[in-house]
N, C-alpha and C positions, 0 to 999 in steps of 0.2 A: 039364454041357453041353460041356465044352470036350475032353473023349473022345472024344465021338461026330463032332465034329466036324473038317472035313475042307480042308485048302488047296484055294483056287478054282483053276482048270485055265486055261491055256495060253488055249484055246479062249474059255472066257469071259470074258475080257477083250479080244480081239481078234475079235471077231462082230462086222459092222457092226450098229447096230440101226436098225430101220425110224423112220419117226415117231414122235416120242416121242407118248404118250396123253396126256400134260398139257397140252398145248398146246391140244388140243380138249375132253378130258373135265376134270370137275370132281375137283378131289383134296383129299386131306385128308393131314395129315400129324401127327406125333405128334414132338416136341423133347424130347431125352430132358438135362434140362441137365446134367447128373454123368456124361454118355457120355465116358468116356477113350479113345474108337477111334475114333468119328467129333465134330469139333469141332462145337461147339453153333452156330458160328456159320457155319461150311459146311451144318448141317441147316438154318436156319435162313436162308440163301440160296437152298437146294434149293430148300423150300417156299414162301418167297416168290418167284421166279421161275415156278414150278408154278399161282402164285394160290392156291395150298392154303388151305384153312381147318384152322388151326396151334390145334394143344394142347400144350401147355410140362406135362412133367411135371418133379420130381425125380426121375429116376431113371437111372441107369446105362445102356448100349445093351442091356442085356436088360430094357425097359420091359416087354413082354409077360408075361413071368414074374413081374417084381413088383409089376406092378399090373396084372391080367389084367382087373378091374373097369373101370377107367378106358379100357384100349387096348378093349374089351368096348364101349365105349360111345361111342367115335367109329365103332366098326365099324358100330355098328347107325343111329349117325347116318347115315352117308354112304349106307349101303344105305337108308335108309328116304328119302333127296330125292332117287335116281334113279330117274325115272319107267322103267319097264316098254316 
C-alpha cells in the first residue's frame, strides 16, 4: 500500500470546509487501537464529539485491509438505520 500511495497536497489541507455532516447526520466510526499514525485517543475524541456509534478494533490504521469482515459490518449497519 504504501507505493501506491501518495503526500496530501497544499490544497487539501487548506480548503475551508462547509458544515461538518456530523453534527447533523448520524455517524459511526471504527477505533483502530494499535493505529501508530493516528492516536487512539484523538480517534476516539473524533468520534465521541461526532456522537458516532464507536467500534474498538485491534488493528493498526489499515483496519480495512485486516479486518475487512468487521469494517464490512459496521458499513452495512450504518447503511441499513438510514431511512431512504
Amino acid at each position: 500500500m504504501a507505493v501506491t500511495q501518495r503526500p496530501v497536497t497544499g490544497a487539501a489541507l487548506e480548503e475551508p470546509a462547509p458544515e461538518p455532516g456530523w453534527r447533523t447526520l448520524p455517524s459511526w466510526a471504527v477505533v483502530a487501537t494499535e493505529d501508530l499514525n493516528i492516536p487512539v485517543a484523538a480517534q476516539s475524541h473524533m468520534a465521541k464529539r461526532a456522537g458516532a456509534e464507536v467500534t474498538e478494533l485491534e488493528a493498526s490504521h489499515a483496519a480495512s485491509v485486516s479486518h475487512p469482515q468487521e469494517i464490512a459490518r459496521v458499513v452495512r449497519a450504518a447503511a441499513s438505520s438510514v431511512k431512504r
